[in-house]
LOLONU-595858 format. One record per residue (C-alpha): residue in one letter; x, y, z. Coordinates in nm, 2 decimals. Example, Ala and Ser with C-alpha at 12.3 -4.5 7.8 and 13.67 -1.06 7.14 Angstrom:
% residues 2
  rest       x       y       z
     A    1.23   -0.45    0.78
     S    1.37   -0.11    0.71
END
This chain:
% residues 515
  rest       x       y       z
     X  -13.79    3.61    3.79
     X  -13.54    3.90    3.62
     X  -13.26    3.60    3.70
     X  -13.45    3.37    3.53
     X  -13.52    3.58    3.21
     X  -13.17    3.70    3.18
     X  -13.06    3.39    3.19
     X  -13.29    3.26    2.91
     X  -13.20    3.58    2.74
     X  -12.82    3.47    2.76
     X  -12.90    3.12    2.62
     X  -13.02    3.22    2.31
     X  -12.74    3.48    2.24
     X  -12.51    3.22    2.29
     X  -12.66    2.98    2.08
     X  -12.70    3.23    1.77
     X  -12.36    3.32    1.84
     X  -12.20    2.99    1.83
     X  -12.43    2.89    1.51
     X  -12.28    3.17    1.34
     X  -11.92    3.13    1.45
     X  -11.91    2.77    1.39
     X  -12.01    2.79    1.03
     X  -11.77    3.03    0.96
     X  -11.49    2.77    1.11
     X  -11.66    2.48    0.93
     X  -11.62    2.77    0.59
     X  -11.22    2.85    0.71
     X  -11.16    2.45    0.78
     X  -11.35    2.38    0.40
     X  -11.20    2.64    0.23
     X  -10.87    2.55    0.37
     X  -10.92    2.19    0.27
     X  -10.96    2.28   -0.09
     X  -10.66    2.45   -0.06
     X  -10.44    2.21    0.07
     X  -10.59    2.02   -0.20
     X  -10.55    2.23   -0.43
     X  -10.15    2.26   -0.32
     X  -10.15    1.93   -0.33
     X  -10.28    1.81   -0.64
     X  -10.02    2.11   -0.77
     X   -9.73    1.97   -0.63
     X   -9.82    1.61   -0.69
     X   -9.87    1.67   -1.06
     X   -9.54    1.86   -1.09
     X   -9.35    1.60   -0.93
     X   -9.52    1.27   -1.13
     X   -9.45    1.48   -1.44
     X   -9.07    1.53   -1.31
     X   -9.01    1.19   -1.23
     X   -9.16    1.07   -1.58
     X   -8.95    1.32   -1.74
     X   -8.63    1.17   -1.52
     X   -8.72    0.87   -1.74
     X   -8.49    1.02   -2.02
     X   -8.27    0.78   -2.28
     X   -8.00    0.74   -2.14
     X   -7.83    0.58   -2.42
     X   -7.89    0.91   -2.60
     X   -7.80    1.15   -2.37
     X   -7.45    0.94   -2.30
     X   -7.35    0.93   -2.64
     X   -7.53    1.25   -2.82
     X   -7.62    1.49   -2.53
     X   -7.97    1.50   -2.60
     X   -8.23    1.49   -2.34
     X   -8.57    1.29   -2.42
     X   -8.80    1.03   -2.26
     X   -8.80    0.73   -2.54
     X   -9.19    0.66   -2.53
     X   -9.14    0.28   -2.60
     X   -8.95    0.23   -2.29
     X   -8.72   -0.06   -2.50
     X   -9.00   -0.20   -2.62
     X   -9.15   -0.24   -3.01
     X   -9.48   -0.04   -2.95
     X   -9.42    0.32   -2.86
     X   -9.69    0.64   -2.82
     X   -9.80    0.87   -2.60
     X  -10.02    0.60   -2.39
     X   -9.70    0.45   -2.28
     X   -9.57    0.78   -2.13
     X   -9.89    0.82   -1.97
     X   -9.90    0.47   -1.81
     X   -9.59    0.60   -1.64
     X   -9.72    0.98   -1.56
     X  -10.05    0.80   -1.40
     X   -9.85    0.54   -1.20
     X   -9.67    0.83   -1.04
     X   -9.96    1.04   -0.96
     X  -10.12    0.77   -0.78
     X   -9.82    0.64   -0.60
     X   -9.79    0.98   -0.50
     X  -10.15    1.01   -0.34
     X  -10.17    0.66   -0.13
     X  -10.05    0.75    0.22
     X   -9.92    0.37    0.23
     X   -9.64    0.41   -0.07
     X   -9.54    0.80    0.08
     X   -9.57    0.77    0.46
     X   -9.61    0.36    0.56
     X   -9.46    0.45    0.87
     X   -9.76    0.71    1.00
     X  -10.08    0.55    1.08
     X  -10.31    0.87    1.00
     X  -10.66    0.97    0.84
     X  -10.66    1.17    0.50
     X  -10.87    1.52    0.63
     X  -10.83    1.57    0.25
     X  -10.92    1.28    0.14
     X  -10.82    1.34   -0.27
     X  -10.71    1.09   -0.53
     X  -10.66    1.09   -0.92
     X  -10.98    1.00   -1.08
     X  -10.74    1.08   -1.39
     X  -10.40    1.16   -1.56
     X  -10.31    1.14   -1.87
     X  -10.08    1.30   -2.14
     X  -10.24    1.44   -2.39
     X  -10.03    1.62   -2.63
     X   -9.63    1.59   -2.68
     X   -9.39    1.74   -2.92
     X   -9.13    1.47   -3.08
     X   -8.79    1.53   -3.15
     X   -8.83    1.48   -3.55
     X   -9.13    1.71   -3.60
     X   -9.05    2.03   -3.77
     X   -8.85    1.85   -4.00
     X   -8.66    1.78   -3.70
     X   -8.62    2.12   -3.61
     X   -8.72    2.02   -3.22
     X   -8.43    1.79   -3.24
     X   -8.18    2.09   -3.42
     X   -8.28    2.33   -3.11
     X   -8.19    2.06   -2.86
     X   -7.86    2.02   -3.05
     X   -7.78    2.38   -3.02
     X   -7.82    2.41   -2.69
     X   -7.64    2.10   -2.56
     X   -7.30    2.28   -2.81
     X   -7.39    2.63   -2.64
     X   -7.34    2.45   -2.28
     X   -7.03    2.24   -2.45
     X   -6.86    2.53   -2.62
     X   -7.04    2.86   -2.62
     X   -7.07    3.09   -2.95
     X   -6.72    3.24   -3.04
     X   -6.58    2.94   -3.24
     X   -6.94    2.96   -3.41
     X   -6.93    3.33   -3.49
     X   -6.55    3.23   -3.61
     X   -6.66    2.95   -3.85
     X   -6.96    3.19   -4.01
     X   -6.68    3.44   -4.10
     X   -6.51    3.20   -4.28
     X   -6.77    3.03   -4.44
     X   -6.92    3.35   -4.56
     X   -6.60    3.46   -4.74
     X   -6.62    3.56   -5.07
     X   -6.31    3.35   -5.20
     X   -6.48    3.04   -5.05
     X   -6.85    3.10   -5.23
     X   -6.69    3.15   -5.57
     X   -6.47    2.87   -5.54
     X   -6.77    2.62   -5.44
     X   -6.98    2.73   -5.71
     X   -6.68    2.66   -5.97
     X   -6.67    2.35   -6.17
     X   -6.32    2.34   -6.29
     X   -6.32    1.97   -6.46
     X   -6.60    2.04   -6.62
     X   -6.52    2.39   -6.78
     X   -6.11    2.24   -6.90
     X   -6.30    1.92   -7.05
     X   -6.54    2.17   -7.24
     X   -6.32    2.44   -7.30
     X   -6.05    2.12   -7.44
     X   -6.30    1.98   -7.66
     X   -6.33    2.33   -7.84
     X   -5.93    2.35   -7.90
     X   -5.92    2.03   -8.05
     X   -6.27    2.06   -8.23
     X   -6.13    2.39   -8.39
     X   -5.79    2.24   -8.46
     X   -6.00    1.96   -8.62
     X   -6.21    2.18   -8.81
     X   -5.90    2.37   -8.93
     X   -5.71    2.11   -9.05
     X   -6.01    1.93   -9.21
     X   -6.10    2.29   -9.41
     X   -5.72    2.29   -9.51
     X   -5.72    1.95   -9.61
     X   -6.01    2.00   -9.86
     X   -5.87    2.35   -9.96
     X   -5.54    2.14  -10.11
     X   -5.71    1.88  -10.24
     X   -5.93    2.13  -10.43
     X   -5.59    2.23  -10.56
     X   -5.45    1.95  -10.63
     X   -5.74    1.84  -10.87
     X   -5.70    2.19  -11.02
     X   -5.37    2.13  -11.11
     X   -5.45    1.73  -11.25
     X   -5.71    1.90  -11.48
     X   -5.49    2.15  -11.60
     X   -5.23    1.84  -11.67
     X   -5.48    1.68  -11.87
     X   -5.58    1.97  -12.06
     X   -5.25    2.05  -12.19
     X   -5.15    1.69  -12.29
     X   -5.47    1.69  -12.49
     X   -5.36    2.02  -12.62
     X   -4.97    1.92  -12.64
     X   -4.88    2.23  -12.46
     X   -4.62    2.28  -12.16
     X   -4.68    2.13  -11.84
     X   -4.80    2.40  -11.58
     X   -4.58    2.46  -11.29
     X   -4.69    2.33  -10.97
     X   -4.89    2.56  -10.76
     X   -4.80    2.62  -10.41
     X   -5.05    2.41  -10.17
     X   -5.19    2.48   -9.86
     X   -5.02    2.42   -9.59
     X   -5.11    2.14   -9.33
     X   -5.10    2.24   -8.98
     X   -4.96    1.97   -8.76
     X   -5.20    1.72   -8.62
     X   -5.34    1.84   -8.26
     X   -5.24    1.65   -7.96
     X   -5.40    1.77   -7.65
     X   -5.16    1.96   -7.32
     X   -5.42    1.80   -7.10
     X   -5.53    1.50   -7.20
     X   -5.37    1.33   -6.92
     X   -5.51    1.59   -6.66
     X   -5.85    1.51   -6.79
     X   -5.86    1.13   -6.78
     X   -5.72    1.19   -6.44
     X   -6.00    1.41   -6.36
     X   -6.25    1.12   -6.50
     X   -6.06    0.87   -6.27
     X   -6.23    0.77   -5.91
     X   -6.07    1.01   -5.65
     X   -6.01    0.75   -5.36
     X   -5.74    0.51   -5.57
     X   -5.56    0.86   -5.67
     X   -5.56    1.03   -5.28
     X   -5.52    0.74   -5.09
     X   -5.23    0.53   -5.05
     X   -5.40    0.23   -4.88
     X   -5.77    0.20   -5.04
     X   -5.83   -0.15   -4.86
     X   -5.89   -0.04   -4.51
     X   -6.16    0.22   -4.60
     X   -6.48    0.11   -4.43
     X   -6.74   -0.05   -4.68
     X   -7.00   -0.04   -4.42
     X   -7.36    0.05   -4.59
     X   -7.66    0.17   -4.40
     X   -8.02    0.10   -4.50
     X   -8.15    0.45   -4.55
     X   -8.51    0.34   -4.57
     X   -8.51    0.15   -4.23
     X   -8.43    0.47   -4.05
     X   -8.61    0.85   -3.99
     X   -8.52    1.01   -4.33
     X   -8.67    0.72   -4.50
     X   -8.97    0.69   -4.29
     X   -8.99    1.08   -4.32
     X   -9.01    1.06   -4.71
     X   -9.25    0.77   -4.68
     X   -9.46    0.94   -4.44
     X   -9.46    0.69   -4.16
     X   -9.35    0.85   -3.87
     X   -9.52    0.98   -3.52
     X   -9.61    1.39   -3.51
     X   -9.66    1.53   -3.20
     X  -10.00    1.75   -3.17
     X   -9.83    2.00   -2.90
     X   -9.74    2.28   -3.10
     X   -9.39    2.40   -3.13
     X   -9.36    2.73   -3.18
     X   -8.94    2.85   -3.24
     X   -8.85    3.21   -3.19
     X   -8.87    3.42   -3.47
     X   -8.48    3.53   -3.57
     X   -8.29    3.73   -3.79
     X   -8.12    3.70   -4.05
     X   -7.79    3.67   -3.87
     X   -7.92    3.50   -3.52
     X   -8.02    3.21   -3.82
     X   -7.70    3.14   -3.93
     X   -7.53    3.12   -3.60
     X   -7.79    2.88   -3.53
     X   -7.69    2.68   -3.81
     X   -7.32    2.72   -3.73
     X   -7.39    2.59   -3.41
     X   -7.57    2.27   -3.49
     X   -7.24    2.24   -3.75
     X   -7.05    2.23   -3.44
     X   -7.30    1.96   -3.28
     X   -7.21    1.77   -3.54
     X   -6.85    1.83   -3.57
     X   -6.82    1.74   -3.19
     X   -7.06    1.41   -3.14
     X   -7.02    1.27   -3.48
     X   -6.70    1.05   -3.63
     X   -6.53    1.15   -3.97
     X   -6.28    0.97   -4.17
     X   -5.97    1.00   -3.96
     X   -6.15    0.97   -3.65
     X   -6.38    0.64   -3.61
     X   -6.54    0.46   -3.39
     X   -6.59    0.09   -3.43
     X   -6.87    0.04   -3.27
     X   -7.06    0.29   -3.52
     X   -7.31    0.20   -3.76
     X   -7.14    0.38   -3.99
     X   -6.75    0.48   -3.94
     X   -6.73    0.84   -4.17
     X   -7.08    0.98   -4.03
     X   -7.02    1.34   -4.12
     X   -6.97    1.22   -4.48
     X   -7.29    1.09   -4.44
     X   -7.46    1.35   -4.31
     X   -7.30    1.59   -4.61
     X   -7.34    1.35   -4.89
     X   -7.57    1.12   -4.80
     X   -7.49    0.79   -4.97
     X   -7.56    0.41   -4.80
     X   -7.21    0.37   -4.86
     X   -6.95    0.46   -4.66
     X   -6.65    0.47   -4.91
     X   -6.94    0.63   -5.18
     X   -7.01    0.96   -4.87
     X   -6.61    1.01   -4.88
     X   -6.58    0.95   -5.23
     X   -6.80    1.22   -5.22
     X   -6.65    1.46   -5.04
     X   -6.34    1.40   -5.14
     X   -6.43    1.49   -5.49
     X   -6.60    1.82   -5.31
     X   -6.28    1.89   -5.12
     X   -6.07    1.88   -5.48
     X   -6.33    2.07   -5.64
     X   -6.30    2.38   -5.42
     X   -5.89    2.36   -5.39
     X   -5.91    2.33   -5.77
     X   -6.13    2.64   -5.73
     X   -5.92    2.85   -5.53
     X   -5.57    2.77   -5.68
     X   -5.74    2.84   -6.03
     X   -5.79    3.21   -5.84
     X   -5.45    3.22   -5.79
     X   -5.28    3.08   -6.11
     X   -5.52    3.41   -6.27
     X   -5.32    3.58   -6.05
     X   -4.95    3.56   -6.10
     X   -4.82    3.67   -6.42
     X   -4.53    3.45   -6.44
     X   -4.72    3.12   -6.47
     X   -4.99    3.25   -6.68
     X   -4.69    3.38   -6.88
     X   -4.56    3.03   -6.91
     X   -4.90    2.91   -7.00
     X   -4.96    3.17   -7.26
     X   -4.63    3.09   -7.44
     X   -4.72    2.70   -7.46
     X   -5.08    2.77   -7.56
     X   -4.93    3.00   -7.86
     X   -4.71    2.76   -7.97
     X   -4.92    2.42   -7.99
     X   -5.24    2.69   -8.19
     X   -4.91    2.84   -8.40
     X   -4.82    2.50   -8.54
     X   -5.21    2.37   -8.56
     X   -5.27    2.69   -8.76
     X   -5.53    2.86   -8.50
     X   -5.37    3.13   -8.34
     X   -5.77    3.26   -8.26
     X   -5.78    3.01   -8.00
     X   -5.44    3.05   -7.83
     X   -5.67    3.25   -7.54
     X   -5.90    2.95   -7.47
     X   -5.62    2.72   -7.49
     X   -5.44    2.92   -7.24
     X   -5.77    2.92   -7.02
     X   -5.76    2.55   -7.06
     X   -5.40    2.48   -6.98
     X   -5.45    2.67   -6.64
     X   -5.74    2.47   -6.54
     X   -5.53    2.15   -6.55
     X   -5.25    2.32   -6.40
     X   -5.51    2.39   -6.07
     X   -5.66    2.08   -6.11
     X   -5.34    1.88   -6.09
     X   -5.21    2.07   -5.77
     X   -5.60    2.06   -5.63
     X   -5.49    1.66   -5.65
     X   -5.21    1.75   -5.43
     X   -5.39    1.95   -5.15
     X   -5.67    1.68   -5.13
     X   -5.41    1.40   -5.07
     X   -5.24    1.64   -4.81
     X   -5.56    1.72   -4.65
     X   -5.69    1.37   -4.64
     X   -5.38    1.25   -4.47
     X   -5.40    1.49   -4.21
     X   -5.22    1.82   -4.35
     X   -5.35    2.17   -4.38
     X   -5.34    2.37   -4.71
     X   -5.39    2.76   -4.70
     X   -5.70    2.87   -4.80
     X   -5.55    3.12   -5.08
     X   -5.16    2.99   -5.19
     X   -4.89    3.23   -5.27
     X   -4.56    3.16   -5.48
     X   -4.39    2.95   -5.16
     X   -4.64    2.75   -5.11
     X   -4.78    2.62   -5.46
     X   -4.62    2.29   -5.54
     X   -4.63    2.13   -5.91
     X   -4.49    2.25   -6.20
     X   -4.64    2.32   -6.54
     X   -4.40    2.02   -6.73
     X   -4.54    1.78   -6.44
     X   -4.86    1.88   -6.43
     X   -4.96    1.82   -6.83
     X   -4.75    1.49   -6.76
     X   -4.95    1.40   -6.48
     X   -4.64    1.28   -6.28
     X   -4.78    1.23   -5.92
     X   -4.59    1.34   -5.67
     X   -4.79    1.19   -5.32
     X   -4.89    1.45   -5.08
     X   -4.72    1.69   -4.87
     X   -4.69    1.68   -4.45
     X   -4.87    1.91   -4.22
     X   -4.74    2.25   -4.23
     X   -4.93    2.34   -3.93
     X   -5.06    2.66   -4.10
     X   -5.39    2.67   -4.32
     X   -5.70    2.46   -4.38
     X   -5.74    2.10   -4.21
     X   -6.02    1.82   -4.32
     X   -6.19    1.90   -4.00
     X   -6.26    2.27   -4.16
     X   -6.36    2.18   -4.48
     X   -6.61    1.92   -4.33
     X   -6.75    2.19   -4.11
     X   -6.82    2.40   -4.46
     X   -6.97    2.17   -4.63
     X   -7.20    2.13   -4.36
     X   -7.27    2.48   -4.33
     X   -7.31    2.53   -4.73
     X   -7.58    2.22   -4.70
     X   -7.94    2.22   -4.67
     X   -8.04    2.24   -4.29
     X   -8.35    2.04   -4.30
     X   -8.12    1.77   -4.52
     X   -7.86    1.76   -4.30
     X   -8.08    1.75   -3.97
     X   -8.25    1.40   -4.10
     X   -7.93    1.24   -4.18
     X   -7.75    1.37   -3.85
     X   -8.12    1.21   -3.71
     X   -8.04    0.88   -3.94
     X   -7.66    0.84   -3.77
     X   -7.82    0.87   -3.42
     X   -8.11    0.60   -3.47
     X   -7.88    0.37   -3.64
     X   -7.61    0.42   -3.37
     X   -7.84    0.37   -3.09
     X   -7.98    0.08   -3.18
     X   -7.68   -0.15   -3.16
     X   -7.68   -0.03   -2.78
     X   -7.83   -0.30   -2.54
     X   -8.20   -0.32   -2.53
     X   -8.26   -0.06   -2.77
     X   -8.29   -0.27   -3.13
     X   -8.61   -0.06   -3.20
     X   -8.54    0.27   -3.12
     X   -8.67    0.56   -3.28
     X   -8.67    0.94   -3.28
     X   -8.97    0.98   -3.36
     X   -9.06    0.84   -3.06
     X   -8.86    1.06   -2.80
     X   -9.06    1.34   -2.63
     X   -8.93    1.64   -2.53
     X   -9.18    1.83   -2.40
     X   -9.56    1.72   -2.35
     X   -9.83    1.83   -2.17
     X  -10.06    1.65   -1.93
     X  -10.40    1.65   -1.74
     X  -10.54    1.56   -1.41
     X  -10.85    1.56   -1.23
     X  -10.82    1.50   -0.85
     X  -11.18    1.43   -0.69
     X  -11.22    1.47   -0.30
     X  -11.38    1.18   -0.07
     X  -11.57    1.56    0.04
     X  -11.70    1.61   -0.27
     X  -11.42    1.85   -0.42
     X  -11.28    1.84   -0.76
     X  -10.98    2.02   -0.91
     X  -10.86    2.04   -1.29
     X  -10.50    2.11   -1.35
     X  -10.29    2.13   -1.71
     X   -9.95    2.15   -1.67
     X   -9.64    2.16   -2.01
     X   -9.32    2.04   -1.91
     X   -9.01    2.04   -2.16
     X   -8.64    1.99   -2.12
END
């Protein structure tokens, strides 16, 4: 009988003890399923978001360095449903067992698959004002190059001698300054002119009066003096000034590239038209200083500088063959953007050598003496100090003439000249007598470096949209890519999935990816 009952006692402190142990493994096995699920479903979504991020342009990142997944794929219709097409497909290839292990005949103890994926927000590479597109930029030149040519190129830009130059209009101020000479030489001789003839019918009527009278002629009076009729030092200067710069620089005009681009086909026309693609994932830049600013913008200058042709140094197969003189000036044209610059690049040297003629006493000497002697013999001495003013401008603008040429053909000029290294002449100068350009001294300022100031002197958001407009334009005559767009390249987005269990599990996750 005590048997019996032990035994029975036994039984039932087994059973409640196996009850209880086997729903806590049935918890542990659960609560390890939605674990691995969970581990799962993380490192599935990480990895269909890597692979549609591996679907970048390649076509841009061969030829501009710039990493980001072209949302049309090469078709016409592009958007954020395309990318997520992609980003689904890869999560569900991802969870059949017969696309990752065909070889392993198994059953799923998970049992999970995607009820959904989807991207729902992105950021584009043109919104900012392209400022997503800029950042990129900087950081592909940082891997290229690093900063020190950067902090080199802000030095130089930020020198005082090259501000005040820039902001100096030197044709202008001579044609201005010339026109009051010769309108106070004009004025001059006309008051002169009416002063004698006032006494020249003084004298008639005194004639007439003592005929009548039969008195003695009256002697002649002694007239005013005429001065001699004004003819302008710089007349030639200034219709050279007036002239377009190309036919004057350029020895062979006919194999500049007239190639045009249709500014309204591509971003920056679309952008002023307000038909473009904005991201809703919010882009949020570090705040910087003053300084850390413009490095930045030195940087993207060297982008530029780097990925972009020039005159000098084309490509062919370009849309357009001087790009950086688009991206400064802006024109459809391409012989209009160097034009352009040219007539920037003439305007600055005209600038600087003015700074210098101010400078050395001996040619403002010579200046001063011709000035004295043209006002002496037009009878206004009071504007020998204007005309001396006048005559220096055209002597800087005729040797700013000189240094373009040079520096269009492939020379360097010195940023500030000395005696050795100025060049005309004040005889040739007022004659205009064009004496071609000079070789490469190998010392000084190249094209290259006054390219990469204007760029830095530009507007950034300007210059971003037409550095946007070379890239569109360029990749579009690449195979398969006729309707590309930048505002269609992602570079970073951020998706959602929800991955349901056959067990009745469900799991949210959000991830952002960027390059």
């Amino acid at each position: 009988m005590m048997k019996s009952g032990s035994g029975g006692y036994l039984t039932v402190y087994m059973t409640m003890t196996l009850a209880v142990l086997l729903s806590l493994c049935m918890t542990m096995i659960e609560g390890a399923r939605r674990s691995a699920m969970r581990m799962e479903a993380e490192l599935i979504t990480d990895t269909a978001m890597r692979s549609t991020f591996a679907e970048y342009h390649r076509e841009l990142m061969r030829q501009y360095n710039i990493f980001a997944i072209d949302s049309s794929y090469g078709q016409m219709v592009s958007g954020v449903e395309q990318t997520s097409g992609h980003f689904r497909e890869y999560m569900e290839k991802n969870y059949s067992c017969d696309v990752a292990m065909p070889w392993l005949n198994y059953r799923d103890l998970i049992g999970a698959y995607p009820e959904n994926a989807q991207v729902d927000r992105v950021t584009y590479l043109t919104d900012n004002a392209g400022r997503v597109f800029r950042d990129c930029a900087i950081e592909a030149v940082k891997d290229d190059l690093g900063i020190t040519a950067a902090e080199e190129l802000l030095d130089w830009a930020m020198s005082s001698e090259v501000i005040s130059a820039d902001s100096m209009d030197v044709s202008s101020e001579m044609n201005a300054e010339a026109s009051s000479v010769s309108g106070a030489a004009s004025s001059e001789r006309d008051r002169r002119e009416s002063e004698r003839a006032g006494q020249e019918e003084e004298y008639r009527q005194e004639c007439l009066a003592a005929e009548e009278a039969g008195e003695e002629m009256p002697e002649e009076p002694d007239l005013t003096e005429l001065p001699d009729e004004y003819h302008s030092p710089v007349s030639s200067v200034a219709e050279t000034a007036n002239t377009g710069i190309l036919g004057l620089l350029l020895d062979d005009t006919e194999n500049l590239s007239r190639r045009q681009l249709n500014t309204d086909a591509v971003i920056s026309g679309r952008m002023q038209a307000g038909n473009v693609n904005a991201g809703l994932l919010e882009y949020e830049p570090e705040d910087e200083r003053v300084y850390e600013q413009a490095l930045d913008k030195a940087l993207f200058v060297e982008y530029l500088m780097r990925y972009m042709g020039r005159y000098g140094d084309t490509d062919e197969d370009d849309a357009m063959w001087y790009q950086i003189e688009y991206v400064i000036a802006g024109g459809s044209c391409d012989a209009e953007n160097l034009n352009s610059v040219a007539m920037r690049i003439m305007g600055i040297r005209a600038g600087l050598d003015m700074i210098y003629l101010e400078s050395d006493q001996s040619k403002k000497a010579e200046a001063q003496i011709l000035a004295a002697a043209i006002c002496a013999a037009c009878m206004i001495e009071w504007m020998a100090p204007v005309l001396t003013h006048v005559i220096l401008l055209a002597w800087a603008l005729i040797e700013a003439r000189y240094d373009t040429a040079t520096i269009l053909s492939g020379g360097k000029i010195p940023l500030m000249k000395n005696s050795a290294t100025w060049h005309c002449d004040l005889d040739s100068a007022l004659s205009g007598a064009w004496s071609g350009c000079g070789d490469d001294s190998g010392s000084g300022l190249s094209y290259r470096d006054y390219l990469r100031l204007f760029l830095y002197l530009a507007d950034t958001d300007e210059i971003t949209k037409r550095a946007m407009d070379i890239i569109e334009s360029d990749i579009r005559l690449s195979g398969g890519n006729a309707g590309f767009r930048m505002d269609a390249c992602i570079e970073a987005a951020e998706c959602s999935a929800v991955i349901c269990s056959s067990f009745g599990s469900r799991i949210s996750i959000k991830r952002r990816f960027k390059y």
